[in-house]
PDB file of N, CA, C and O in Angstrom, chain B, residues numbered from 101:
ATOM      1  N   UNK B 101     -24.336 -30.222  18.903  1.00  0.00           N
ATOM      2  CA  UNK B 101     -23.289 -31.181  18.638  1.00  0.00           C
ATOM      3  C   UNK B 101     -22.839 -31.818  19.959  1.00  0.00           C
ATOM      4  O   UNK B 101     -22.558 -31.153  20.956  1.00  0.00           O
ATOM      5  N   UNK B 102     -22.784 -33.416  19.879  1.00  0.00           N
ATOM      6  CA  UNK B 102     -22.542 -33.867  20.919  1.00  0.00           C
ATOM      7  C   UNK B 102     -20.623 -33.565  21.264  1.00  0.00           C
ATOM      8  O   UNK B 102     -19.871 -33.511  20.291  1.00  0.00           O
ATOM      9  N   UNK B 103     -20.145 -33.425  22.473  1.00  0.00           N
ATOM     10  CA  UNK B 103     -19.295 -33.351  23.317  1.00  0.00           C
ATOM     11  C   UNK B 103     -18.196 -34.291  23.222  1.00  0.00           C
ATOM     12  O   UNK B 103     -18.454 -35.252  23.947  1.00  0.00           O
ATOM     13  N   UNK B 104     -17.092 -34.422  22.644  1.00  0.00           N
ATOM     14  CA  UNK B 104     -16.243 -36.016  22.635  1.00  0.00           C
ATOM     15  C   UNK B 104     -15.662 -36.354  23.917  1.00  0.00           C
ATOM     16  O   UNK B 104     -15.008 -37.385  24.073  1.00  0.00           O
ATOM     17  N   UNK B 105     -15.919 -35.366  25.004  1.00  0.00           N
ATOM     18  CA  UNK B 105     -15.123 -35.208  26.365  1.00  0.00           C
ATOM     19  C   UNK B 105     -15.502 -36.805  26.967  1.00  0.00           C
ATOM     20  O   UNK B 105     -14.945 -37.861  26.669  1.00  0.00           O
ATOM     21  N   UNK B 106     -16.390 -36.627  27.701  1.00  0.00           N
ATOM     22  CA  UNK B 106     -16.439 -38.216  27.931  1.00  0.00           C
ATOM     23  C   UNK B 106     -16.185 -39.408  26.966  1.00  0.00           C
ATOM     24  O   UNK B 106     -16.257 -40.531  27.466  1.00  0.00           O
ATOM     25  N   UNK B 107     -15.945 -39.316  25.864  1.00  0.00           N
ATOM     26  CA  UNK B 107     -15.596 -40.440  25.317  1.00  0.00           C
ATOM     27  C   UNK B 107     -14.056 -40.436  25.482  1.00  0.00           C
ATOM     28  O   UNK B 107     -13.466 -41.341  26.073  1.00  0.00           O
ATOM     29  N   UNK B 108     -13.403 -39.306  24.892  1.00  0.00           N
ATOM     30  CA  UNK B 108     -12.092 -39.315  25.270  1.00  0.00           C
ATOM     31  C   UNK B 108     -11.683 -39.719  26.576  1.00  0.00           C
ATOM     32  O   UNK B 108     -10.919 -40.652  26.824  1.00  0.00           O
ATOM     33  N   UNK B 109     -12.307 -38.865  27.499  1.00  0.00           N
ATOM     34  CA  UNK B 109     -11.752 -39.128  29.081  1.00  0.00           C
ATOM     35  C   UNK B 109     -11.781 -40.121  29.766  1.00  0.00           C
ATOM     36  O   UNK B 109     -11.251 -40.218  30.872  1.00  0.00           O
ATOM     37  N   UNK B 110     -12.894 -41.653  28.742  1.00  0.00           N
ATOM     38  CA  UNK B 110     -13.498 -42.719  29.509  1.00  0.00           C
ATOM     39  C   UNK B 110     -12.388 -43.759  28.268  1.00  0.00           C
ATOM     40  O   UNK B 110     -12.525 -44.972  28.428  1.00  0.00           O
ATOM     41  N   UNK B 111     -11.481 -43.381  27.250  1.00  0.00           N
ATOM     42  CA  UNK B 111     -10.938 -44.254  26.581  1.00  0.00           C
ATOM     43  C   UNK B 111      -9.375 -44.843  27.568  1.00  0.00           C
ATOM     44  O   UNK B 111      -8.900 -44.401  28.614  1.00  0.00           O
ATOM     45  N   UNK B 112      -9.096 -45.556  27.010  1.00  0.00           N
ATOM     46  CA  UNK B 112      -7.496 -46.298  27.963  1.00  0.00           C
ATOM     47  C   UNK B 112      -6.634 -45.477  27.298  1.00  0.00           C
ATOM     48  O   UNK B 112      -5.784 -44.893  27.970  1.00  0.00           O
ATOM     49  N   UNK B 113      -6.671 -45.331  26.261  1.00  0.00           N
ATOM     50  CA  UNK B 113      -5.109 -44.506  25.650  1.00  0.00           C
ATOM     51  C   UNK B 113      -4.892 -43.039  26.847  1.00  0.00           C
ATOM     52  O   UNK B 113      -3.934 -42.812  27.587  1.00  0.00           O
ATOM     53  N   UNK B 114      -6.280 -42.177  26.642  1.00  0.00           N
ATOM     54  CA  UNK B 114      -6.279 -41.087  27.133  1.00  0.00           C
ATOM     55  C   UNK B 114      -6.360 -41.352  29.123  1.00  0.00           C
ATOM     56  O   UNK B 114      -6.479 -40.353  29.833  1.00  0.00           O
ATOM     57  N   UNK B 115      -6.281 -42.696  29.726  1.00  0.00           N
ATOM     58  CA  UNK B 115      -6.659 -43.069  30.817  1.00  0.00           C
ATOM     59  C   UNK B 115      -6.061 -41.782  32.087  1.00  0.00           C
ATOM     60  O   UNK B 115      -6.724 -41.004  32.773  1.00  0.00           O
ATOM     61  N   UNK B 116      -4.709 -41.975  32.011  1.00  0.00           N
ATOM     62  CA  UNK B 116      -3.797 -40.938  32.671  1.00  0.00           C
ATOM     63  C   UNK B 116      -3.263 -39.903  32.389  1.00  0.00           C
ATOM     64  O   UNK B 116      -2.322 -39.312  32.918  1.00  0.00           O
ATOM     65  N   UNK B 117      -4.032 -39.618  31.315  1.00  0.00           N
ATOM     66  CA  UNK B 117      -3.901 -38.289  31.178  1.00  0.00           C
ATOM     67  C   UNK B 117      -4.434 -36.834  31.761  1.00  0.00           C
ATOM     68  O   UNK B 117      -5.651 -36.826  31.942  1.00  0.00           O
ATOM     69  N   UNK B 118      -3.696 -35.503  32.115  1.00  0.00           N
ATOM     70  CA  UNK B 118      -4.388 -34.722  32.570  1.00  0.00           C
ATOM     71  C   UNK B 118      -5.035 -34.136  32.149  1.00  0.00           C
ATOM     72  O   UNK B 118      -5.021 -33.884  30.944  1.00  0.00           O
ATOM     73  N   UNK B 119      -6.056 -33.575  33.153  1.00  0.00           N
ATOM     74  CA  UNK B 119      -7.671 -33.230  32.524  1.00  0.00           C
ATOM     75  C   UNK B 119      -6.962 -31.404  31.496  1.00  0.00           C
ATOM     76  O   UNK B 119      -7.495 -31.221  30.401  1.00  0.00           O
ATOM     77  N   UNK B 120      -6.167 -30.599  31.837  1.00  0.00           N
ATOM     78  CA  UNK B 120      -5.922 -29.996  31.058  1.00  0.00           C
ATOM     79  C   UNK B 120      -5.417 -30.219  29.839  1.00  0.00           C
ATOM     80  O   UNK B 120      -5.597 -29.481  28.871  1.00  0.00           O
ATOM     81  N   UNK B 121      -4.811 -31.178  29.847  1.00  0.00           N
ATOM     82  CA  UNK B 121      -4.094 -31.722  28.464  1.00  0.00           C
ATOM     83  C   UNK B 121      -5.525 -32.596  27.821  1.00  0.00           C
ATOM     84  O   UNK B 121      -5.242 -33.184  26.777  1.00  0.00           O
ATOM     85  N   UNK B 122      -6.245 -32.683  28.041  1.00  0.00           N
ATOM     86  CA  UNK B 122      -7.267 -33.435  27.498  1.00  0.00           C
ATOM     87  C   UNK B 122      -8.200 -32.141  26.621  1.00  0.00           C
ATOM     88  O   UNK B 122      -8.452 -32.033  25.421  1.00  0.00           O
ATOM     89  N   UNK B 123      -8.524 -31.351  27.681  1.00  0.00           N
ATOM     90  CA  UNK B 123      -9.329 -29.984  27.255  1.00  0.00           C
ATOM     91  C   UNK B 123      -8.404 -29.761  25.785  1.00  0.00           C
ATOM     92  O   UNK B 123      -9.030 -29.882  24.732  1.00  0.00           O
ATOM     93  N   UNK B 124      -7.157 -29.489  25.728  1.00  0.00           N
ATOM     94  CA  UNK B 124      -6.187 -28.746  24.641  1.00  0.00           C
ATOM     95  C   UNK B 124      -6.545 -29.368  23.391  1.00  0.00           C
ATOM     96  O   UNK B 124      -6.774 -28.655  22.414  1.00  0.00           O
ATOM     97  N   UNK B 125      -6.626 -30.796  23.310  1.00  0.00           N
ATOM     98  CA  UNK B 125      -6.954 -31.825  22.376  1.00  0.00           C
ATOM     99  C   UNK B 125      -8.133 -31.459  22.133  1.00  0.00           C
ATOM    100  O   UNK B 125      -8.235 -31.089  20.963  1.00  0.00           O
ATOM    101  N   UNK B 126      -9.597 -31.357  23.031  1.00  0.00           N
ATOM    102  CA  UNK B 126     -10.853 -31.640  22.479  1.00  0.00           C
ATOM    103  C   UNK B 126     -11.372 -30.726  21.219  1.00  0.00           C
ATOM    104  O   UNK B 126     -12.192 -31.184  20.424  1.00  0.00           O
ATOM    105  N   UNK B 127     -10.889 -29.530  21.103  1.00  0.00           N
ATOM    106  CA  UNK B 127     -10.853 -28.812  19.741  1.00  0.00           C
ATOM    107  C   UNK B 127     -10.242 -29.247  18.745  1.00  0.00           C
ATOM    108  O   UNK B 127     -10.507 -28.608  17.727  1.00  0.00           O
ATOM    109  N   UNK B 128      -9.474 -30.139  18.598  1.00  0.00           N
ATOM    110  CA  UNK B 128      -9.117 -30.777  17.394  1.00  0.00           C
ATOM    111  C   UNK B 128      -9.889 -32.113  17.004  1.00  0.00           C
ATOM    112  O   UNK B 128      -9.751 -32.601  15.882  1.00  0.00           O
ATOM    113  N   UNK B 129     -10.701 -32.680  17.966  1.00  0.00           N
ATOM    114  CA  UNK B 129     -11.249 -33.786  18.152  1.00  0.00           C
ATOM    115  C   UNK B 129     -12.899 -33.806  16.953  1.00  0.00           C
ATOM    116  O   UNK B 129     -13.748 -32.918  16.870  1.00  0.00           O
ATOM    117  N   UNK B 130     -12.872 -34.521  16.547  1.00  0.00           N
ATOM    118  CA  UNK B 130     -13.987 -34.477  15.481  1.00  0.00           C
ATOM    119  C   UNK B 130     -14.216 -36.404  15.400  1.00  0.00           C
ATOM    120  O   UNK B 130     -13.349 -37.264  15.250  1.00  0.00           O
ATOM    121  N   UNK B 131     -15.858 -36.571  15.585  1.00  0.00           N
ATOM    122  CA  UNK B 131     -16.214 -37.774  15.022  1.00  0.00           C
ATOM    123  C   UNK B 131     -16.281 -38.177  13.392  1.00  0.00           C
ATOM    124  O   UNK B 131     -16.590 -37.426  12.467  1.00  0.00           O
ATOM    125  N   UNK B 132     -16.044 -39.054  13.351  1.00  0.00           N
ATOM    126  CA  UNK B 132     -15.655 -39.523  11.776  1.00  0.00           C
ATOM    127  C   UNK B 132     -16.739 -40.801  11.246  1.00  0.00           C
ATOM    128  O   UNK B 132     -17.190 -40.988  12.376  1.00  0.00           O
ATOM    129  N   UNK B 133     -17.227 -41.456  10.696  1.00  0.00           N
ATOM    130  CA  UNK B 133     -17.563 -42.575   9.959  1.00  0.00           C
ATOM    131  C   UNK B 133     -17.305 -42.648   8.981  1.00  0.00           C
ATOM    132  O   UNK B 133     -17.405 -41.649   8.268  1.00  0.00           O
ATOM    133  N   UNK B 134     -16.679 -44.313   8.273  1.00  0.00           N
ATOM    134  CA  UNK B 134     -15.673 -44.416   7.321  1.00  0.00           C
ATOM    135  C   UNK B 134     -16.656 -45.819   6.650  1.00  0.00           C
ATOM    136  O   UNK B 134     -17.256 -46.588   7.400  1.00  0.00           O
ATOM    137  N   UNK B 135     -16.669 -45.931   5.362  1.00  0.00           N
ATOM    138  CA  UNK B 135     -17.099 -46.957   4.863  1.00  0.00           C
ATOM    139  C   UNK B 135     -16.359 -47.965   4.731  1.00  0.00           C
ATOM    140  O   UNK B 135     -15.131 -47.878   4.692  1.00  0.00           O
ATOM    141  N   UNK B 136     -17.433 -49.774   4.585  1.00  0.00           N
ATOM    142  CA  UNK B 136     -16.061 -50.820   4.251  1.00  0.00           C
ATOM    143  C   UNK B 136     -15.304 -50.274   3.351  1.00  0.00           C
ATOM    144  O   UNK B 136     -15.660 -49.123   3.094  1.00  0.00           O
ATOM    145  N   UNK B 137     -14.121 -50.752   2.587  1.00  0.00           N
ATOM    146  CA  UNK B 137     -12.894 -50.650   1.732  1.00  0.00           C
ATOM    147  C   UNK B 137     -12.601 -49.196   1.880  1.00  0.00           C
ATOM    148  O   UNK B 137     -11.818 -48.942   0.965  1.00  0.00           O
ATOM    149  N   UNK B 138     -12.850 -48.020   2.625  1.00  0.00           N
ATOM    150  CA  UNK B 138     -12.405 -46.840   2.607  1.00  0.00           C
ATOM    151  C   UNK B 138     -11.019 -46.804   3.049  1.00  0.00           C
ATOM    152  O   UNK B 138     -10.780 -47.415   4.091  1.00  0.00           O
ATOM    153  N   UNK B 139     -10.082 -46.225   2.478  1.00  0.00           N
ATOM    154  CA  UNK B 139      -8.653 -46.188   3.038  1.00  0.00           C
ATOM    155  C   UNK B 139      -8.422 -44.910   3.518  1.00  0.00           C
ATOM    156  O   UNK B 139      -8.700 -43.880   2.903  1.00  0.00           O
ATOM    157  N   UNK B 140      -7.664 -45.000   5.156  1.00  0.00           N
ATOM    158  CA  UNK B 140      -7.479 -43.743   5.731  1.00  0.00           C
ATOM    159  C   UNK B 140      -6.436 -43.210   5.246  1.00  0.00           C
ATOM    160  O   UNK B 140      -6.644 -42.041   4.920  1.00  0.00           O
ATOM    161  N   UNK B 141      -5.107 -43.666   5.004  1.00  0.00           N
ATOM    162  CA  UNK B 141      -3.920 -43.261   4.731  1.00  0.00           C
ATOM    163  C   UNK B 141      -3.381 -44.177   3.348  1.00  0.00           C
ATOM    164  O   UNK B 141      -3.803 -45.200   2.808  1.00  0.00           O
ATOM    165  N   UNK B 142      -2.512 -43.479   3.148  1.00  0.00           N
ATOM    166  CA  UNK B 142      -1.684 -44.025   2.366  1.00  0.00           C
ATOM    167  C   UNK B 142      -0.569 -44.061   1.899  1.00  0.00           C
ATOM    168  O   UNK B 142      -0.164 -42.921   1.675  1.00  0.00           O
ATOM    169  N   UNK B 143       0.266 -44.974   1.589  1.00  0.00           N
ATOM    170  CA  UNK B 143       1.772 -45.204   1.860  1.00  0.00           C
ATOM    171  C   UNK B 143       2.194 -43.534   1.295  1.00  0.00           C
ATOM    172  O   UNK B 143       1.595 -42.923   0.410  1.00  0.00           O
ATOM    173  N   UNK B 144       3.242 -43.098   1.992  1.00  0.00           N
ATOM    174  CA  UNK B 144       4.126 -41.923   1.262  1.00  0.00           C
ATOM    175  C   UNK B 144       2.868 -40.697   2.022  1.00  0.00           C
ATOM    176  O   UNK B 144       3.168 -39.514   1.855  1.00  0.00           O
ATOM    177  N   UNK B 145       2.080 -40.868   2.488  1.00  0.00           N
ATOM    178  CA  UNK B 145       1.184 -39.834   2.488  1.00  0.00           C
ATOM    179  C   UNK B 145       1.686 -38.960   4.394  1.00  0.00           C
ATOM    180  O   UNK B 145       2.290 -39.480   5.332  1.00  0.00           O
ATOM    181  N   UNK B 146       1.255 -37.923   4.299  1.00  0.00           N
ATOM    182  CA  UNK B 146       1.815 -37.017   5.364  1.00  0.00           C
ATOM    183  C   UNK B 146       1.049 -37.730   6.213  1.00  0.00           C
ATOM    184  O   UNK B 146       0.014 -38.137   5.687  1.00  0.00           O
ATOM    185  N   UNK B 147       1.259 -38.141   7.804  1.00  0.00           N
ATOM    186  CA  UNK B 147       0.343 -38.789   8.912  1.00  0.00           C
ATOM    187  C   UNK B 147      -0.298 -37.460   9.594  1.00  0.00           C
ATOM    188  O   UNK B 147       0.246 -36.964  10.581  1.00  0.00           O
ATOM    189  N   UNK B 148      -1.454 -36.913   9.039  1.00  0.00           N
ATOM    190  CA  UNK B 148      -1.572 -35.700   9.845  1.00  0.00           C
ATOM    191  C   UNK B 148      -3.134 -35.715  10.713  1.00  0.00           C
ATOM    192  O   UNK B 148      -4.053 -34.923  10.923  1.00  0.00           O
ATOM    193  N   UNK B 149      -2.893 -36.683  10.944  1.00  0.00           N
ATOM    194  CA  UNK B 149      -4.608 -37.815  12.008  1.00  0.00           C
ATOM    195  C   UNK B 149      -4.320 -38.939  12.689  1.00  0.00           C
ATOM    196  O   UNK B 149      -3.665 -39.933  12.378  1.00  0.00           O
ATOM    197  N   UNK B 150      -4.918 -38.630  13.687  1.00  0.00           N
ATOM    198  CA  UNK B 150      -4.984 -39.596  14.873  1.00  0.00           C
ATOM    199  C   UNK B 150      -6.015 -40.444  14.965  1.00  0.00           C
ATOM    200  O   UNK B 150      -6.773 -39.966  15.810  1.00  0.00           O
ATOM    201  N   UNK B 151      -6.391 -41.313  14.604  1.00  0.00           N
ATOM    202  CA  UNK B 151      -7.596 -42.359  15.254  1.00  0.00           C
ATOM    203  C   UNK B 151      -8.052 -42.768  16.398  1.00  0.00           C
ATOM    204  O   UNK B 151      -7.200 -42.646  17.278  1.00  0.00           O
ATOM    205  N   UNK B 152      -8.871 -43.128  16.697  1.00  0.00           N
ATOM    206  CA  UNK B 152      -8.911 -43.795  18.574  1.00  0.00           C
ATOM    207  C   UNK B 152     -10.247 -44.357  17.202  1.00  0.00           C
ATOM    208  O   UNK B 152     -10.967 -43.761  16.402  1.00  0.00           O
ATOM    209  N   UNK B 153      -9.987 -45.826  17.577  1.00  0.00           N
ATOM    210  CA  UNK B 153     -11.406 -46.472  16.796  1.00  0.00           C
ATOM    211  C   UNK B 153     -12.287 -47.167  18.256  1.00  0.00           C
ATOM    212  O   UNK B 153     -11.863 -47.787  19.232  1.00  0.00           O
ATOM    213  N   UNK B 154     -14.092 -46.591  17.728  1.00  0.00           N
ATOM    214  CA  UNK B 154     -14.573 -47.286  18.778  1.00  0.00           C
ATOM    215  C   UNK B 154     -15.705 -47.704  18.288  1.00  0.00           C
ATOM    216  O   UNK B 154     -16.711 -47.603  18.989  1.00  0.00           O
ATOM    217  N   UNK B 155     -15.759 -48.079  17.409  1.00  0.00           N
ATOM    218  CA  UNK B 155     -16.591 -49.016  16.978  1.00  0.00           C
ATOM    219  C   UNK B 155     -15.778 -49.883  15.849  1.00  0.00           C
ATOM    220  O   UNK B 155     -14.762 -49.424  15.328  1.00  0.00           O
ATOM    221  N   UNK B 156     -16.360 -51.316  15.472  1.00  0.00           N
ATOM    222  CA  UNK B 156     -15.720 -51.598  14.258  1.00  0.00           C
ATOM    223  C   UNK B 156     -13.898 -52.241  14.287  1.00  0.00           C
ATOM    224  O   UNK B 156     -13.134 -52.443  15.232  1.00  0.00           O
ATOM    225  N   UNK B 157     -13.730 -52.410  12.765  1.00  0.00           N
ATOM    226  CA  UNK B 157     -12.105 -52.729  12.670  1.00  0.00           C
ATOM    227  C   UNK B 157     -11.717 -51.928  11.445  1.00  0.00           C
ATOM    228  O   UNK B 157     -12.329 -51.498  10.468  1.00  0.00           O
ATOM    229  N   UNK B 158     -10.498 -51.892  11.860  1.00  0.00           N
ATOM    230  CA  UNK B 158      -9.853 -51.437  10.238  1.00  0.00           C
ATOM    231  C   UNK B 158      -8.522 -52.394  10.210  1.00  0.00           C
ATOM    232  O   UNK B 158      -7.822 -52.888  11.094  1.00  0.00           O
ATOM    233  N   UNK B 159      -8.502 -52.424   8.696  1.00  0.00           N
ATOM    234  CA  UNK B 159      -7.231 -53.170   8.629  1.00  0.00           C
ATOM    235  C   UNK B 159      -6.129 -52.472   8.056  1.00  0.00           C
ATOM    236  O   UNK B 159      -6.183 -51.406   7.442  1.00  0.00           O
ATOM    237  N   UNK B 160      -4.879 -53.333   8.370  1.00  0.00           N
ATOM    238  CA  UNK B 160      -3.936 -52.318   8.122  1.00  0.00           C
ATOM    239  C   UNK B 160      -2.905 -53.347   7.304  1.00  0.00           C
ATOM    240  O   UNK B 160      -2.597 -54.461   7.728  1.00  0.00           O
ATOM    241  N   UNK B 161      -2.390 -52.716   5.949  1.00  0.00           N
ATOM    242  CA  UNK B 161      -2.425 -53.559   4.625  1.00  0.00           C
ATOM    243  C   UNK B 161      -0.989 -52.775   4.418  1.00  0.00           C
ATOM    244  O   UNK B 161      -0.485 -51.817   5.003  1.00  0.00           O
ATOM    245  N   UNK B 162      -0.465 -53.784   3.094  1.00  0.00           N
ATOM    246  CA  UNK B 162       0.731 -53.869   2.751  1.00  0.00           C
ATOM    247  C   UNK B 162       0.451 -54.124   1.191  1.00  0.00           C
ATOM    248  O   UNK B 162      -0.413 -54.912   0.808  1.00  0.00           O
ATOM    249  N   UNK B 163       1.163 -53.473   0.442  1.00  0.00           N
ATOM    250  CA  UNK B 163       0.982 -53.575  -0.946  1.00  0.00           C
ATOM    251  C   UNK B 163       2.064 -54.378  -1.604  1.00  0.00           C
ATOM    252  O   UNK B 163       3.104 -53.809  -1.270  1.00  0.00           O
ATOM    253  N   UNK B 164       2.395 -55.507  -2.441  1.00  0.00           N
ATOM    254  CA  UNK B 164       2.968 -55.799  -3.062  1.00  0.00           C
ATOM    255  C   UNK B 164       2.937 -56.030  -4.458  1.00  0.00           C
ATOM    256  O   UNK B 164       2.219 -57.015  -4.629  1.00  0.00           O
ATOM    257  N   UNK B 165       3.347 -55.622  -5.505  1.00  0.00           N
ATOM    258  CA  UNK B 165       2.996 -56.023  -6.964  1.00  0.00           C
ATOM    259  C   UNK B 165       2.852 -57.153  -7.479  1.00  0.00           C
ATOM    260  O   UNK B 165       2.130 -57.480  -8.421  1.00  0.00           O
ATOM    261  N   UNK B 166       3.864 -58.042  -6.574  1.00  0.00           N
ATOM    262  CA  UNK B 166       3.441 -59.583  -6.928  1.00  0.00           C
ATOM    263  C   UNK B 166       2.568 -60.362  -6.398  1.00  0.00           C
ATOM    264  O   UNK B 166       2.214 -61.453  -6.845  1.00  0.00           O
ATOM    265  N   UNK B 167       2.153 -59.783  -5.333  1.00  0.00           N
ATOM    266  CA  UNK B 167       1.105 -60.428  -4.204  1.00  0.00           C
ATOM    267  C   UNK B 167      -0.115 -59.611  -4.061  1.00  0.00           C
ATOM    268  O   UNK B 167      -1.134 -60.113  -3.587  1.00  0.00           O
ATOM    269  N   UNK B 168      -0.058 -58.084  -4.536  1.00  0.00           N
ATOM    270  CA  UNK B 168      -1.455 -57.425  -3.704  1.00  0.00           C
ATOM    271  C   UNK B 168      -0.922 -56.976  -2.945  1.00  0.00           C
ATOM    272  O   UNK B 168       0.224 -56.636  -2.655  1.00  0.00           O
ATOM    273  N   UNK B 169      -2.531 -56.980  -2.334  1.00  0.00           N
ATOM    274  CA  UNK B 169      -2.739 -56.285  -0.661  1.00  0.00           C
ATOM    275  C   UNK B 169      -2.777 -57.171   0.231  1.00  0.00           C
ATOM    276  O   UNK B 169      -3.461 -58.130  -0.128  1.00  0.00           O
ATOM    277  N   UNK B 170      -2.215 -57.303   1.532  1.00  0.00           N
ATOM    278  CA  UNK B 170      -1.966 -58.369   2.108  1.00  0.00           C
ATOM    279  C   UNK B 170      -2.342 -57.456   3.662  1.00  0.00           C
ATOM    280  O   UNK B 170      -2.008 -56.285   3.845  1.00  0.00           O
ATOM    281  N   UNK B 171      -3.136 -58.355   4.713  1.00  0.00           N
ATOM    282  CA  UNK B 171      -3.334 -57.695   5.676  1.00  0.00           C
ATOM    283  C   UNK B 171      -2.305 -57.782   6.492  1.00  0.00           C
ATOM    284  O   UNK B 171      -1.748 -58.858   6.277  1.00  0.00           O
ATOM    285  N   UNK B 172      -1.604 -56.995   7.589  1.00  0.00           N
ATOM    286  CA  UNK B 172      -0.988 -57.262   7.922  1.00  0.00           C
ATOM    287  C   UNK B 172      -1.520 -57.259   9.515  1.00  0.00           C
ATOM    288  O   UNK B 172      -0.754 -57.891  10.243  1.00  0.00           O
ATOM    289  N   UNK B 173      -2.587 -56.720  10.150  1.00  0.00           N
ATOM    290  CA  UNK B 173      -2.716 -56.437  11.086  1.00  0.00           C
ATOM    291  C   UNK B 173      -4.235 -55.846  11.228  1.00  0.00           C
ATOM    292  O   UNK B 173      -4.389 -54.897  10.460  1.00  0.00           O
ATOM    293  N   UNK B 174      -5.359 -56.140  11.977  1.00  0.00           N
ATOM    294  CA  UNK B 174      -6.482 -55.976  12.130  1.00  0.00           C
ATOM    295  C   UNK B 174      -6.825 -55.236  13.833  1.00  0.00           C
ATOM    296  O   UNK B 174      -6.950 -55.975  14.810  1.00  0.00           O
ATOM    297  N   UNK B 175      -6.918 -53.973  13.921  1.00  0.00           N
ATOM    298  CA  UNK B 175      -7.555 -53.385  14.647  1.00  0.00           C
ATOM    299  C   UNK B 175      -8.861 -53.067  15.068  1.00  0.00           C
ATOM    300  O   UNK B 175      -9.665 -52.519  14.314  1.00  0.00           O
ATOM    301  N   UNK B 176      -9.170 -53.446  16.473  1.00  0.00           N
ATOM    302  CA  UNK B 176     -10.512 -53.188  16.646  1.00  0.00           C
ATOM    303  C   UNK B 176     -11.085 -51.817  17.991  1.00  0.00           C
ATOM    304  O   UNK B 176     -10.406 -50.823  18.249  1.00  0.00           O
ATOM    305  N   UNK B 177     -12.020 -52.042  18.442  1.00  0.00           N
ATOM    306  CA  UNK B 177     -12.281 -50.896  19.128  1.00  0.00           C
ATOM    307  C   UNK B 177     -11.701 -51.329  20.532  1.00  0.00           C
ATOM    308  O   UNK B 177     -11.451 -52.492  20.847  1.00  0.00           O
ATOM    309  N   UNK B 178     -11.471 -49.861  21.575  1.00  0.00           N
ATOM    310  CA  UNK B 178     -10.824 -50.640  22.836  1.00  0.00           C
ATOM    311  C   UNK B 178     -12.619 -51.596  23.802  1.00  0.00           C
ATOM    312  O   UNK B 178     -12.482 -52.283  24.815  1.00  0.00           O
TER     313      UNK B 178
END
């Protein structure tokens, strides 16, 4: 299994961060792939995941009954 250390350690979020506090994280750290229309979260739902996206976009949507789904905001990789 490949290593997420250099990806983490080479991302901007994680830029200044210390290398021990980085190690603490990498055991929770797991690669993911998500299909188009897959939804990560959802309204009311517990936030118990972190993303760092590096490939790709996801969008980030708003539900209304009279309108739908409405994007509100489009994320991409750093």
């Amino acid at each position: 299994m490949e290593s997420l250390e250099p990806i983490l350690a080479a991302h901007p979020f994680f830029k200044d961060l210390p290398r021990r506090h980085l190690e603490l994280l990498l055991p929770c750290a797991s690669r993911q792939t998500f299909q188009a229309g897959q939804f990560l979260c959802r309204e009311n739902e517990e936030a118990d995941r972190f993303y760092l996206i590096l490939h790709g976009k996801v969008a980030v949507e708003i539900f209304s009954a009279r309108r739908g789904p409405t994007t509100i905001q489009t994320l991409g990789a750093w």
